[in-house]
C-alpha positions as CSV (number, residue, x, y, z in Angstrom):
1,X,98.1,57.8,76.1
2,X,95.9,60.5,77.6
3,X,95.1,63.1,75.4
4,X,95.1,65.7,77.9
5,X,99.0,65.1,78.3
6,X,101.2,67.9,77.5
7,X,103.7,68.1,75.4
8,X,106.2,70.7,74.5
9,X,107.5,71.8,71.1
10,X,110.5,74.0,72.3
11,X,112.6,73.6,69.4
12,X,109.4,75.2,67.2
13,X,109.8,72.8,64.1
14,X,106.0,73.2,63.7
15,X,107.1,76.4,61.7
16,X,108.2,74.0,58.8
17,X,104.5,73.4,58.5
18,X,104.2,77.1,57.6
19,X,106.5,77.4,55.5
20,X,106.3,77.8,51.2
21,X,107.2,74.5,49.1
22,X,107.9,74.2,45.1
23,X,105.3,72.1,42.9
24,X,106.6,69.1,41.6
25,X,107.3,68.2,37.8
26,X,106.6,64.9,38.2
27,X,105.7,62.1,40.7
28,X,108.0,60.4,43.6
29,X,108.6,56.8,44.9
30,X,108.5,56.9,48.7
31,X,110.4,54.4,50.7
32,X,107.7,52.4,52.6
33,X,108.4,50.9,56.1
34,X,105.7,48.0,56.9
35,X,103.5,46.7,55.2
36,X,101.0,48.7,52.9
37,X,97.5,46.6,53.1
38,X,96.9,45.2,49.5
39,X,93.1,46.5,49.4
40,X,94.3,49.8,49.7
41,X,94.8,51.1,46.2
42,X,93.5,54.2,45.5
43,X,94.9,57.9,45.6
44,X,94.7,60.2,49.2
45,X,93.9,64.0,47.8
46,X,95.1,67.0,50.3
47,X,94.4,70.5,49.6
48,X,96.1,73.5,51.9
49,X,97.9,76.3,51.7
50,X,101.1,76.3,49.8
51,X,102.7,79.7,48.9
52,X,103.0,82.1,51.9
53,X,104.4,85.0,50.1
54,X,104.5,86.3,46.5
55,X,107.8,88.7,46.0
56,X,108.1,90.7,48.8
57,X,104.4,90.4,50.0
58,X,103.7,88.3,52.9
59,X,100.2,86.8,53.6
60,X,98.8,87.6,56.9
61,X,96.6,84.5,57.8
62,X,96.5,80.7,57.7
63,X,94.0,80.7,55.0
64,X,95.5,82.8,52.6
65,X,98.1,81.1,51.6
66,X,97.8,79.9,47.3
67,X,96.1,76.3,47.2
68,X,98.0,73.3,46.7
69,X,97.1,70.0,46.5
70,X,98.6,66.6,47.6
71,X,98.2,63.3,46.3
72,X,99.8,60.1,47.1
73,X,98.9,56.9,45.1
74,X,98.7,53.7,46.6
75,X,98.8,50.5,44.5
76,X,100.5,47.2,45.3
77,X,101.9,48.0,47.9
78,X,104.2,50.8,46.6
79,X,103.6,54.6,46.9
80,X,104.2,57.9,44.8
81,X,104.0,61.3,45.9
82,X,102.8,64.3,43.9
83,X,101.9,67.8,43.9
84,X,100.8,70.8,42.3
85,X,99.5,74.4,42.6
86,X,95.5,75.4,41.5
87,X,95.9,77.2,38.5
88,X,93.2,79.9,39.8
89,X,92.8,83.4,39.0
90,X,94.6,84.2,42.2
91,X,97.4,82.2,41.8
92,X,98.0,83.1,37.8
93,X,97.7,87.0,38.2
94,X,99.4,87.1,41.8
95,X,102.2,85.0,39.9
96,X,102.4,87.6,37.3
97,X,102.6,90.4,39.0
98,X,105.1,89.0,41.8
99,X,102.3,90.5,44.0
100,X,99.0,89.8,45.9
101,X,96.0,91.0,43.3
102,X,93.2,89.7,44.9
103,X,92.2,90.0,48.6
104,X,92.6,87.3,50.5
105,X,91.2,86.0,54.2
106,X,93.3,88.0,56.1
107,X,95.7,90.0,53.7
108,X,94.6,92.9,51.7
109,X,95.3,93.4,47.9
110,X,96.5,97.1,47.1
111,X,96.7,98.6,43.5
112,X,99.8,98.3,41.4
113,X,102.5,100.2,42.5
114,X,104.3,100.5,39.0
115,X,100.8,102.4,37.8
116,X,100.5,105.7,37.1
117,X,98.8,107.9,39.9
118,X,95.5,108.1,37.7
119,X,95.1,104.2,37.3
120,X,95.7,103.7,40.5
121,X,93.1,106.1,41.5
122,X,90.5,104.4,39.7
123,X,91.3,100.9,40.2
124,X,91.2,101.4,44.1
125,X,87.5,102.7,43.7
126,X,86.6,99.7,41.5
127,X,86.1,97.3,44.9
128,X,87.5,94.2,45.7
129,X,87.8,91.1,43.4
130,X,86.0,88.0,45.6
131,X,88.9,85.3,45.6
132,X,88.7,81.8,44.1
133,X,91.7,80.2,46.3
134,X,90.1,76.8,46.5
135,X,92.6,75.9,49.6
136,X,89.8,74.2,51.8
137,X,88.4,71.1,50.5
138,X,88.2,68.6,47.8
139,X,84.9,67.0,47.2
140,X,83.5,65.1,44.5
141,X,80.1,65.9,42.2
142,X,78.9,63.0,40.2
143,X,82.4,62.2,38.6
144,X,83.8,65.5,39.0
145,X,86.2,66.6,41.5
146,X,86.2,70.1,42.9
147,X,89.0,72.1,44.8
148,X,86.9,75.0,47.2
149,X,86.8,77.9,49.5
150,X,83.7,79.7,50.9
151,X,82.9,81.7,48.2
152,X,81.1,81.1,45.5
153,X,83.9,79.8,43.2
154,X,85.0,76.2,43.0
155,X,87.2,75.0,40.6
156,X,87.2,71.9,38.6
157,X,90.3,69.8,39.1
158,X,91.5,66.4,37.1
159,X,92.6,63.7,40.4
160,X,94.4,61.9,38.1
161,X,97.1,64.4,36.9
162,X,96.2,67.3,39.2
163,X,95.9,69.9,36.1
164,X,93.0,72.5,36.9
165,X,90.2,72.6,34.3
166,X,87.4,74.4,35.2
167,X,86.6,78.2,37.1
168,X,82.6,77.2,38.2
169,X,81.0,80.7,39.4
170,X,78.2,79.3,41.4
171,X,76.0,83.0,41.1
172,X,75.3,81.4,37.4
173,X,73.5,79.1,39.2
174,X,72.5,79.4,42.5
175,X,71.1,82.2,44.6
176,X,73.9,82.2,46.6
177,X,77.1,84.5,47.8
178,X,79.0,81.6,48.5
179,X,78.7,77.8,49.9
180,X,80.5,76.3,52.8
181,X,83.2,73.7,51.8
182,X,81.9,71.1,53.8
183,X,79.2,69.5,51.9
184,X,77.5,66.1,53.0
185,X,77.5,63.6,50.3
186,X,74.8,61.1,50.8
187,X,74.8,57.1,48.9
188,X,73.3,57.7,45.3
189,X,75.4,61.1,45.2
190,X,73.1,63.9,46.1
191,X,75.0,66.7,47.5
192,X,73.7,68.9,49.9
193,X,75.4,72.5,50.9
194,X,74.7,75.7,52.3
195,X,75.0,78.9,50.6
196,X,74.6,83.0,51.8
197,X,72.6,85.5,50.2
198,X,71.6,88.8,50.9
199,X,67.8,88.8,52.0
200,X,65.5,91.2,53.1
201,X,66.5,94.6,54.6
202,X,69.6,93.8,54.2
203,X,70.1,90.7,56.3
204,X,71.9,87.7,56.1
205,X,70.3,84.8,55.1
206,X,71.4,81.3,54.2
207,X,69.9,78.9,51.4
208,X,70.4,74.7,51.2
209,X,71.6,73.5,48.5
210,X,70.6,69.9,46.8
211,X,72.3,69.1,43.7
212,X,70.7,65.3,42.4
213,X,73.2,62.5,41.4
214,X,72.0,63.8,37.7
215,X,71.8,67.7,37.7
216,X,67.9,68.7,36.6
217,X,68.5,71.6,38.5
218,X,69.5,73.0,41.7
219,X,66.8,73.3,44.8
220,X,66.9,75.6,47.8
221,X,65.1,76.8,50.7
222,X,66.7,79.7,53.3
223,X,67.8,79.0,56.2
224,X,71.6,79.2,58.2
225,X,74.8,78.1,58.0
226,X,77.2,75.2,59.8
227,X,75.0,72.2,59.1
228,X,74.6,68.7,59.6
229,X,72.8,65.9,58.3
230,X,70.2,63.2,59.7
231,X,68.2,60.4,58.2
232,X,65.5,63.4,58.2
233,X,66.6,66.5,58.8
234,X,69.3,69.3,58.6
235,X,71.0,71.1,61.5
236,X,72.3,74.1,61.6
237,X,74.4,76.1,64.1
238,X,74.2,79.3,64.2
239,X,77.1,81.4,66.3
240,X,77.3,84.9,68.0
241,X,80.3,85.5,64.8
242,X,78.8,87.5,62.4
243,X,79.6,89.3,59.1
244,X,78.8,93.4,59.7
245,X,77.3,93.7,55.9
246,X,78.3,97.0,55.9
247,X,81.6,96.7,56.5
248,X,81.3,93.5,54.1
249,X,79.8,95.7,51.4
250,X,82.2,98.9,51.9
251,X,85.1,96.5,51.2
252,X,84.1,96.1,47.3
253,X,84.1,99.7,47.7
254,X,86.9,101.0,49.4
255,X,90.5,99.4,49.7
256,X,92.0,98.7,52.6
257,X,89.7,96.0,54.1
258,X,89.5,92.3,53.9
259,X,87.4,89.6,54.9
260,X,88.4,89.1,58.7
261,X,88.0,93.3,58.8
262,X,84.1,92.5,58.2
263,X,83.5,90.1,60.9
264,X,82.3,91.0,64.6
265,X,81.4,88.9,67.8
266,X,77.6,89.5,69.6
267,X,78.8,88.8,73.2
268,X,74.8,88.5,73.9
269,X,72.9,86.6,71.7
270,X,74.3,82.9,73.0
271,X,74.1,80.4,70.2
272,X,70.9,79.1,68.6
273,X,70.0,75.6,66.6
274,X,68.0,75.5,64.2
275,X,66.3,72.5,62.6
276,X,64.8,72.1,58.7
277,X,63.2,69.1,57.3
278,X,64.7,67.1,53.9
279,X,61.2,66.0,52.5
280,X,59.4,68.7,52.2
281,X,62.0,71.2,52.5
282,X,60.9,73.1,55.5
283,X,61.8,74.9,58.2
284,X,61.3,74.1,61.9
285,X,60.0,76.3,64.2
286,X,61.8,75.5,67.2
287,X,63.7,77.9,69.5
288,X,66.7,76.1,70.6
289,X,69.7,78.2,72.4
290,X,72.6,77.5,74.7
291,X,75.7,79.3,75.8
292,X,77.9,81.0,73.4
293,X,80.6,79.3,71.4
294,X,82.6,79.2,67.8
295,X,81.6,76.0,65.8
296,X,83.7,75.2,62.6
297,X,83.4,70.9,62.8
298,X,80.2,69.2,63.1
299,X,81.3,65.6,64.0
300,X,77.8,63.8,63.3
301,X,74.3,64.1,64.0
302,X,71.4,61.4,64.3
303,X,67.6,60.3,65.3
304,X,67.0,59.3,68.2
305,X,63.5,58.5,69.3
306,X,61.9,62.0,69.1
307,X,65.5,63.3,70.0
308,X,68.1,64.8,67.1
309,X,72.0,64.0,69.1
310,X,74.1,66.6,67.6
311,X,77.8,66.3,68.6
312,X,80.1,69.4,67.8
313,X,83.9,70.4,67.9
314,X,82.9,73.9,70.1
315,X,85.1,76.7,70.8
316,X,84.0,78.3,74.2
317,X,82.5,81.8,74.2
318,X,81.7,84.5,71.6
319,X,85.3,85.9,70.6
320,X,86.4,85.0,67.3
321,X,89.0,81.6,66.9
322,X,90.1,82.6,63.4
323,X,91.3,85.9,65.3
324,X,94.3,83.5,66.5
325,X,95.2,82.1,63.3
326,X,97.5,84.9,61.9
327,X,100.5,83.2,60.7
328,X,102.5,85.8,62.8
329,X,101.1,84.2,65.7
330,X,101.9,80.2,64.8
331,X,104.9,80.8,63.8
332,X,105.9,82.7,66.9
333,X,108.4,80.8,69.4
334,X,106.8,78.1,71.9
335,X,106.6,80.3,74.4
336,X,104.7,82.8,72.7
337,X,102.4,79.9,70.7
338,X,101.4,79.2,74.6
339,X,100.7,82.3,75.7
340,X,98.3,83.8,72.8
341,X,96.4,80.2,72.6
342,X,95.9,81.0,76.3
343,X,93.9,83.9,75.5
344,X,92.2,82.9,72.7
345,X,88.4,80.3,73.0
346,X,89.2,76.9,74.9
347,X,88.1,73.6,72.9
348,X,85.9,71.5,73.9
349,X,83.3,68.5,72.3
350,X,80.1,68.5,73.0
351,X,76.8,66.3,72.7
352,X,73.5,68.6,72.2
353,X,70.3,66.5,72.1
354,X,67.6,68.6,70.3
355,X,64.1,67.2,71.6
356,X,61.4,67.0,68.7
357,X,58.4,66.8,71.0
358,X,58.0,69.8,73.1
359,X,56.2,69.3,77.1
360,X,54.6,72.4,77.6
361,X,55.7,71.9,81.8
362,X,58.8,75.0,81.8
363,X,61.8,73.7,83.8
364,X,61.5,70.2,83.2
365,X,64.5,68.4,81.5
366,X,62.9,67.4,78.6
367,X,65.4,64.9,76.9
368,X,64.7,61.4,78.0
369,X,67.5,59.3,76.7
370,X,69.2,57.1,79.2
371,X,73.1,57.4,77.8
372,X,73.2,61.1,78.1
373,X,73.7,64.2,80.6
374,X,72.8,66.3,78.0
375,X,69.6,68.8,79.3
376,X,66.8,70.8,77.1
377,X,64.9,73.2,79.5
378,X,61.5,74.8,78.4
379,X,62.2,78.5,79.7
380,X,59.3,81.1,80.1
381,X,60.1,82.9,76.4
382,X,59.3,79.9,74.6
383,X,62.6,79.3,74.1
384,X,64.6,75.7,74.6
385,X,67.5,76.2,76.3
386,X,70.3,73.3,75.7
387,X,73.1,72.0,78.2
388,X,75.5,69.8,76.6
389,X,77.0,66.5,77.7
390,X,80.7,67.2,77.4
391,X,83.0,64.4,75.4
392,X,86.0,65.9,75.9
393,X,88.0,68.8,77.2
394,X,91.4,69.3,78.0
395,X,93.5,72.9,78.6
396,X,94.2,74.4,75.1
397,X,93.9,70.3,73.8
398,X,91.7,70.6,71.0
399,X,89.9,67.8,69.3
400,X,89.5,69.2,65.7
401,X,89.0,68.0,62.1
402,X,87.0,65.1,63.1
403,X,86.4,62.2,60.7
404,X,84.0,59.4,61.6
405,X,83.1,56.4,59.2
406,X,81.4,58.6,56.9
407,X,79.8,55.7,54.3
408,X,78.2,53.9,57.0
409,X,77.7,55.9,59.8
410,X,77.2,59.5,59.0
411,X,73.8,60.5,60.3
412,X,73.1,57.1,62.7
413,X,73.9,55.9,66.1
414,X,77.3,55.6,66.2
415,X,80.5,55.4,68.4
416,X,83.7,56.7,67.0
417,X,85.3,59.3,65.5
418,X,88.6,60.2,65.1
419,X,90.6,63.8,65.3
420,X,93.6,65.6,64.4
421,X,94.8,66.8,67.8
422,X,95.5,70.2,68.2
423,X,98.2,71.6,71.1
424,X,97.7,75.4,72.0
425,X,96.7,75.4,67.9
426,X,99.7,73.4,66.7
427,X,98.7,69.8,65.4
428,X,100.8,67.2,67.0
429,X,98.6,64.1,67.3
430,X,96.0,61.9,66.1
431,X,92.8,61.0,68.1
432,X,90.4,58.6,68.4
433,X,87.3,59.0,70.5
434,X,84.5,56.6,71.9
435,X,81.7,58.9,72.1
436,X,80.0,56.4,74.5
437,X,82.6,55.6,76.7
438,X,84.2,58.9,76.3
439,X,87.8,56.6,75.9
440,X,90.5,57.8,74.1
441,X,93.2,56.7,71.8
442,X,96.4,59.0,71.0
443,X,99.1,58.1,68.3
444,X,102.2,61.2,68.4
445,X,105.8,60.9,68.2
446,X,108.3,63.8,69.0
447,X,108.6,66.5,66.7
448,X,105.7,65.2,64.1
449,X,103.4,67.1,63.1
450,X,100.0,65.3,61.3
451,X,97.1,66.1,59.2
452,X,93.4,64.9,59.4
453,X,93.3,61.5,59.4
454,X,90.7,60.1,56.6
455,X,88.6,56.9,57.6
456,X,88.8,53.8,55.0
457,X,87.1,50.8,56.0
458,X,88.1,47.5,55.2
459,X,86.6,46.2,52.3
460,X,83.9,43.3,53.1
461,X,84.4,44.3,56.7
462,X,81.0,45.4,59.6
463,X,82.6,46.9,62.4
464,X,82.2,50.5,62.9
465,X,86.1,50.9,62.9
466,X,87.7,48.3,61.1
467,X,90.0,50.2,58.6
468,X,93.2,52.2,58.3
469,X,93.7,55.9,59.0
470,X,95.6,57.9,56.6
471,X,97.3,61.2,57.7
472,X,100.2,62.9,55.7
473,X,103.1,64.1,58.5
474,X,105.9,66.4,58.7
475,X,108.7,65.4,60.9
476,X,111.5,68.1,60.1
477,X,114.0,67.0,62.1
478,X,114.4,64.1,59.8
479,X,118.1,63.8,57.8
480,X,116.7,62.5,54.7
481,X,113.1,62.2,54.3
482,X,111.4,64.4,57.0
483,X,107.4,64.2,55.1
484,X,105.6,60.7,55.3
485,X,102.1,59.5,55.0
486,X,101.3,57.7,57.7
487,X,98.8,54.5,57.5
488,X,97.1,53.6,61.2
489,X,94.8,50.6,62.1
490,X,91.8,52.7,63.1
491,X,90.7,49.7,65.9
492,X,93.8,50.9,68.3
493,X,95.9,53.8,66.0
494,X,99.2,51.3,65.9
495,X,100.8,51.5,63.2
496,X,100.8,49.3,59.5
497,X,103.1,51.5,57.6
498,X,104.5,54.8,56.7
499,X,105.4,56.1,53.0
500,X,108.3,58.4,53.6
501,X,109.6,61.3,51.0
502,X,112.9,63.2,50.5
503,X,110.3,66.7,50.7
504,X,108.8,68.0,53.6
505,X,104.6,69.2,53.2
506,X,103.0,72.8,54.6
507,X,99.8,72.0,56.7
508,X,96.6,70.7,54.9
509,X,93.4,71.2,55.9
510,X,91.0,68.6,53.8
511,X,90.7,66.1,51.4
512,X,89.5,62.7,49.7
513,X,90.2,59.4,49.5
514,X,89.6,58.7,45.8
515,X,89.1,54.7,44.8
């Protein structure tokens, strides 16, 4: 099946994806059809958004909503489903209250009503709290497992029970605003991530983060953000979004303003790379630049030669993607879901190759390798200007989320990765893409609507993709059990078996698979 292949969602039952669920007290049995492999026993982790509204207060955008986070157990065969809120600061006062306390992506905390004029004169001049709604990611350090954000607060979660333990401020220890939450994890445990701080006159800047397999301390140089990761080096992306510090700053000042209030678009600047070695910690002086374009997904990065291949979920041009994420606008009707995703940045995925050895002759194609279009052009400033080899593109069809066999393959040569499909923003379909070939693979069925599909290889097993996909789906039209999680063979996306439960799940954006 072509991913490029429309299909229409008339009857809107992607809104159930949207929608606010209940915690529950204890685990489920599902009802599994086929054949659960007997190697697989372990527990899938999800994290999303799972409270849209608290008393009469809606909020505004996708990645607001109060983190939740989904496990299903796997173990001889059988499976149980469980699930429970993030005891964070958020959560526990904005449950309180029965209103939003702390500001959020897109929705804007105001003070309490019920005080008296005087209070609530001071307490909307004491700035905004920064929130620690870990609704991103899950991702392991040493033993521990953390639920994140982008901000500088993670919190410590136990995987086995789903109780939350921990509130880490990550200012006690880094010299950082914030990290990203998508850290690379390398073999012997070192974590790498990328934090923000201020730097000088009031810029920007961005720090990496290394944190050992046994914590002696915490190492960082400055640099950008949206990274990957190479036998030898980091690469970053950095975009024509920006944060307008002023605007970022008067918001711990002044009510009324939220995060998305503080970003703006450059429509000039383009999009630069930027390369840093591991060992020594250094930055690269190269001036690499292309065409503008939103980046949220690397999908892996490698050596080459004396080329870095960097391949990328892009969002065309300079305007702002997150702009079309307001909840008002996903859970519109089809109609209208088709006609703002028309206006908003079209998908594509791309392969930049980043040469490492510069020929001083100006408008020669510089990159040499035989099994890419991909173009670096020496232009007159000094600068490197990139053309990308494109891997996919299809009207409003986004390839997002991507997953690749992370264990084995994550900073190498490699050939596939696999993608949670996204229609006009609405995730219908799972992908899987031969980066060489540029082939695809398409699993859907009517009215189902999937998650990022995780990667497990089979144990004992070589090939690239010999394993099983796991993706949790919401099929509301269902009677009786209208949420499943859904287990793929990764060689051809057929599938071995599905785990399906009487409760339906709101949309997820990461997670684990825990052994």
């Amino acid at each position: 099946m072509s991913l490029k292949a429309l299909v229409e969602h008339p009857a809107g039952g992607y809104k159930k994806i949207f929608e606010t669920c209940k915690e529950l007290a204890e685990p489920i049995e599902a009802q599994v059809t086929g054949q659960v492999p007997q190697w697989l026993t372990g527990s899938l982790l999800r994290v999303g958004p799972g409270m849209f509204e608290v008393g009469d207060q809606a909020f505004h955008h996708l990645f607001d909503g109060q983190a939740l986070i989904h496990k299903f157990d796997l173990k001889n065969g059988k499976v149980t489903y469980y699930r429970k809120f993030v005891r964070t600061d958020a959560y526990v006062r904005a449950m309180t209250e029965n209103r939003v306390v702390i500001t959020e992506f897109g929705t804007t905390a105001y003070p309490d009503p019920c005080k008296n004029i005087f209070s609530r004169f001071f307490t909307y001049f004491q700035g905004i709290e920064v929130t620690d709604n870990c609704l991103v990611n899950i991702y392991p350090i040493g033993e521990d497992f953390y639920a994140c954000t982008e901000t500088n607060y993670i919190t410590k979660i136990n995987p086995e029970t789903l109780e939350t333990l921990t509130k880490v401020d990550l200012c006690n220890y880094l010299s950082v605003n914030g990290v990203t939450a998508h850290p690379h994890i390398e073999k012997d445990g070192t974590v790498y991530n990328i934090g923000n701080c201020f730097g000088k006159n009031m810029t920007l800047a961005y720090n990496v983060v290394k944190i050992p397999p046994i914590q002696k301390g915490v190492h960082f140089f400055i640099f950008t953000l949206s990274f990957g990761i190479t036998e030898n080096y980091f690469v970053f992306v950095e975009t024509p979004v920006k944060i307008n510090l002023l605007k970022f700053l008067s918001a711990w000042a002044i009510r009324g303003t939220n995060y998305m209030d503080c970003f703006e678009s450059n429509e000039t600047m383009g999009t630069w790379f930027h390369l840093a070695s591991k060992n020594p910690g250094e930055y690269k002086d190269y001036k690499f630049r292309t065409s503008a374009f939103n980046l949220f997904h690397h999908i892996n990065c490698y050596e080459d030669q004396d080329f870095i291949v960097v391949d990328l979920c892009t969002w065309k041009g300079f305007d702002f993607v997150y702009n079309y994420l307001y909840l008002a606008n996903l859970r519109n009707n089809w109609e209208e879901v088709k006609k703002s995703a028309i206006m908003a940045p079209q998908p594509e995925v791309r392969r930049y190759v980043l040469p490492l050895t510069v020929d001083k002759a100006k408008g020669k194609n510089l990159v040499s390798l035989t099994y890419t279009t991909a173009i670096a052009v020496l232009r007159s400033d000094g600068t490197i200007w990139l053309e990308p080899e494109v891997l996919f593109s299809g009207p409003r069809q986004a390839f997002e989320f991507p997953q690749i066999n992370y264990n084995r393959f994550n900073g190498k040569d490699y050939m596939y990765a696999y993608g949670l499909g996204l229609n006009h923003f609405i995730p219908d379909r799972i992908c899987k893409l031969n980066v060489k070939t540029k082939e695809i693979w398409v699993w859907q069925e009517p009215d189902s609507y999937p998650s990022e599909p995780l990667f497990v290889q089979t144990p004992g097993r070589l090939e690239e993709d010999d394993g099983v996909l796991l993706s949790i789906v919401v099929s509301p039209g269902a009677a009786q059990r209208p949420g499943y999680l859904l287990i793929l063979n990764a060689r051809d996306l057929t599938e071995i078996a599905r785990a399906e439960v009487e409760v339906t799940f709101p949309v997820t954006f990461h997670g684990i698979y825990k052994t």
